[in-house]
C-alpha positions in Angstrom: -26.8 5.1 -13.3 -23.8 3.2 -14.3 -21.5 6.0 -12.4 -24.1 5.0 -9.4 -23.3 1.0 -10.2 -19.8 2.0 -9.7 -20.1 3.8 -6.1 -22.0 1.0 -5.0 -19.4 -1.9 -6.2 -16.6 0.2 -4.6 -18.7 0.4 -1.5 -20.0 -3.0 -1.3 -15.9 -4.0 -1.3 -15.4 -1.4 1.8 -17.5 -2.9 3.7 -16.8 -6.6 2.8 -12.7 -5.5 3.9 -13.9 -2.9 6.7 -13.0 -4.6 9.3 -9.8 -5.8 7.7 -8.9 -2.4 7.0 -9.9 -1.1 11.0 -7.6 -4.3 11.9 -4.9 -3.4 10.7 -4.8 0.4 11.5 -5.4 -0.4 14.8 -2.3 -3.3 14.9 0.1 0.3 13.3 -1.1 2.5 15.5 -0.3 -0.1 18.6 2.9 -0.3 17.1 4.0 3.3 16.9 2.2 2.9 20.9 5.9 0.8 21.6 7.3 4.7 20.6 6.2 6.2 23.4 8.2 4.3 25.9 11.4 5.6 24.3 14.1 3.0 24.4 16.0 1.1 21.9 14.0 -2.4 22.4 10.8 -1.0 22.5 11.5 1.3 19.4 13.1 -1.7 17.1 10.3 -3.7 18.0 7.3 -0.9 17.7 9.3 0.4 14.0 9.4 -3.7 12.8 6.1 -4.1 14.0 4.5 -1.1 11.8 6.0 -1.9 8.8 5.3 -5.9 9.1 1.2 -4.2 9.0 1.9 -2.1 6.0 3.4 -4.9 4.0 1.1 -7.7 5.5 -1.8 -5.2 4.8 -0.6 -4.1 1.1 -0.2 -8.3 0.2 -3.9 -9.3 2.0 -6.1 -6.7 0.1 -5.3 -7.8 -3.3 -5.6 -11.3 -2.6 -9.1 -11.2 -0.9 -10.2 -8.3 -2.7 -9.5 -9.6 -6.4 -8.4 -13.0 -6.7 -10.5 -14.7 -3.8 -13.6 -12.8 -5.3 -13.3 -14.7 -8.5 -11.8 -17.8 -6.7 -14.9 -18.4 -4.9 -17.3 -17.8 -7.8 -18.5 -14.4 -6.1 -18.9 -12.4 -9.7 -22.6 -13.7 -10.1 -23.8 -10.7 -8.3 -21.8 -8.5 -10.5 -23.1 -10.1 -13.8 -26.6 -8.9 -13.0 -25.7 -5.5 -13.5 -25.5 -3.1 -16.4 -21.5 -2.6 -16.1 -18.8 -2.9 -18.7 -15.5 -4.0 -17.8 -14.4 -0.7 -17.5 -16.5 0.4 -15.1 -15.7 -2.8 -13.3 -12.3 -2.2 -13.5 -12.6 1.2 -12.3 -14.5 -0.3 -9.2 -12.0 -2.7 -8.3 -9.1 -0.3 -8.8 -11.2 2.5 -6.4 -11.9 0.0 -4.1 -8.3 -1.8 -3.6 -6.5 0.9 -4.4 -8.5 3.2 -1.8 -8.4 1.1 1.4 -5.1 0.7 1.4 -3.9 4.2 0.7 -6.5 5.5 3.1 -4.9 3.0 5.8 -1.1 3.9 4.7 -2.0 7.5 4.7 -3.3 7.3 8.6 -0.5 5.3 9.3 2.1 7.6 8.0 1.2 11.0 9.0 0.7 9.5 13.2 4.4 8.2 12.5 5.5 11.6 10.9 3.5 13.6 13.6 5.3 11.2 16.3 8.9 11.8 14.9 8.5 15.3 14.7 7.0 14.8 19.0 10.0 12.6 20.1 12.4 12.1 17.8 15.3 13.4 16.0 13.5 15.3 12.7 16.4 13.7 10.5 14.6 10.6 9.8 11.3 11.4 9.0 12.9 11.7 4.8 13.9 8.3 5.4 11.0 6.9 7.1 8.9 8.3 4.2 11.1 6.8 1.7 10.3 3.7 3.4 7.1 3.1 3.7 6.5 5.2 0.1 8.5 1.6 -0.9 5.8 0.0 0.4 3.2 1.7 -1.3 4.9 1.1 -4.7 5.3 -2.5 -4.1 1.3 -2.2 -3.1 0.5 -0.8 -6.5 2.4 -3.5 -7.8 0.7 -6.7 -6.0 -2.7 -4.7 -6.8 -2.0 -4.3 -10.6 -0.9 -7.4 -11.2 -4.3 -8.8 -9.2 -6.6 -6.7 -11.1 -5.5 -7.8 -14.6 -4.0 -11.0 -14.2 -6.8 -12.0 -11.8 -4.3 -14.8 -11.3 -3.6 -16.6 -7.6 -0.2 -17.8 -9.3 0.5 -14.3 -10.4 -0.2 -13.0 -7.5 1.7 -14.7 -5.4 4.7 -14.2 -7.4 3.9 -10.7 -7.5 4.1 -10.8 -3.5 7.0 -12.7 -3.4 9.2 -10.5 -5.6 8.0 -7.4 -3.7 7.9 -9.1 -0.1 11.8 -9.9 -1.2 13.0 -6.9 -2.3 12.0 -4.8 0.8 14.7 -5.4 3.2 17.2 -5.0 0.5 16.4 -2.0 -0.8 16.0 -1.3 2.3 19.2 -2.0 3.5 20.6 0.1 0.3 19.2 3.1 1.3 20.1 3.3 4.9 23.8 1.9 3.8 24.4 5.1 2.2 27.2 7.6 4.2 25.0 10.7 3.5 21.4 9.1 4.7 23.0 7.6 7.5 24.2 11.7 8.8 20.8 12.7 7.8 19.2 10.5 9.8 20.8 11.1 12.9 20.2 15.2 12.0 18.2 17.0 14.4 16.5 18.8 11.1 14.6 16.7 8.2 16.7 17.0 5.1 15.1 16.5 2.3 18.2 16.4 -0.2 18.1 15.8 -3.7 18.8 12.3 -3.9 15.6 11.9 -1.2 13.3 13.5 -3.4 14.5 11.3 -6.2 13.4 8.3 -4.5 10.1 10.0 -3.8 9.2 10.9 -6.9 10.3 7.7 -8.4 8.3 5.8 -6.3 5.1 8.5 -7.2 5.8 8.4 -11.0 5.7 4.1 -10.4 2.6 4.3 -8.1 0.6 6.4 -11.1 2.4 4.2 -13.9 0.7 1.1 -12.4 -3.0 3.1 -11.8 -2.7 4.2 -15.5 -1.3 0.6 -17.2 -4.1 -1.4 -14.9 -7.0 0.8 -16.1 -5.8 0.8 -19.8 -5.3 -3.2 -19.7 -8.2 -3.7 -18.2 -10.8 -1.0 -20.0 -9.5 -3.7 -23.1 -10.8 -6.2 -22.0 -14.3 -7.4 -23.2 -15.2 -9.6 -20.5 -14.6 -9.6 -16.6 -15.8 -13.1 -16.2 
């Protein structure tokens, strides 16, 4: 029963966000559509425009998801049914966490499968790097959402990541040996790229594990 309550609060916030979700896969996939045309304008504009959807995508889903749900008094439904704040945390976290990774995931392997159609293979590490960054900063927003369920935390936690992007950013392709790679006709995925990568895996999981342990302490969720 209460593994069924769950399902069906995960559920009920998939469809509430579906078309949200649809939206915005749709707006990536038009933008790696700017690819296809193969010039430099086209390809600056189409690569901006993809990861402008991830990161407006990965700041939106918290904020509706979580904090608008309590802002607008919506938890009445929820306190009519036999879960603990546990299981409610567990629903939030399956539901936000989910849509988004399901939409980066789509994104990410159409841009990997069109770098490896068009492209020189050298920056796919990069490109992964990148929009793994974006991931992590998700995780981020969403944890701090979840267990502040805070608009002012929040929205600090969107600002500091939205900031930090396009200097880290900026860091990483600054670098002699990524810029080589990059321009490489073969994907290298060197040492100091799988670094990155699992740093940005082992922060992803560290902010899964700290939201469920905060919240599951809590004795309340309204």
């Amino acid at each position: 029963m209460n593994g069924s309550v769950v399902r069906q609060l995960a559920l009920k916030d998939w469809r509430l966000h579906r078309l949200q979700v649809i939206l915005s896969v749709a707006a990536g996939a038009a933008a790696l559509g700017l690819f296809q045309i193969g010039r430099e304008i086209p390809v600056v504009l189409g690569a901006t425009w993809f990861f402008v959807t991830l990161v407006l995508l990965a700041c939106m889903l918290p904020m509706s998801n979580v904090v608008n749900e309590r802002k607008k008094h919506n938890l009445a439904f929820v306190m009519s049914l036999p879960i603990s704040p546990r299981q409610y945390a567990m629903a939030k976290i399956l539901s936000t966490f989910g849509m988004f990774l399901v939409s980066w995931a789509i994104l990410v392997v159409a841009a990997v499968w069109l770098i490896e159609a068009r492209f020189p293979h050298g920056v796919i590490p990069v490109s992964v790097v990148l929009t793994g960054l974006v991931l992590t900063g998700f995780c981020l927003m969403a944890s701090v959402a979840i267990v502040s369920e805070s608009e002012g935390w929040a929205t600090a936690a969107i600002i500091v990541c939205n900031s930090s992007y396009g200097v880290i950013w900026y860091l990483i392709i600054r670098v002699p040996e990524t810029a080589k790679e990059v321009g490489g006709a073969v994907a290298v995925w060197s040492p100091r790229v799988l670094r990155i990568l699992a740093t940005e895996a082992a922060l992803v999981i560290f902010c899964l594990g700290l939201t469920f342990y905060l919240q599951s302490r809590k004795r309340d969720f309204i």
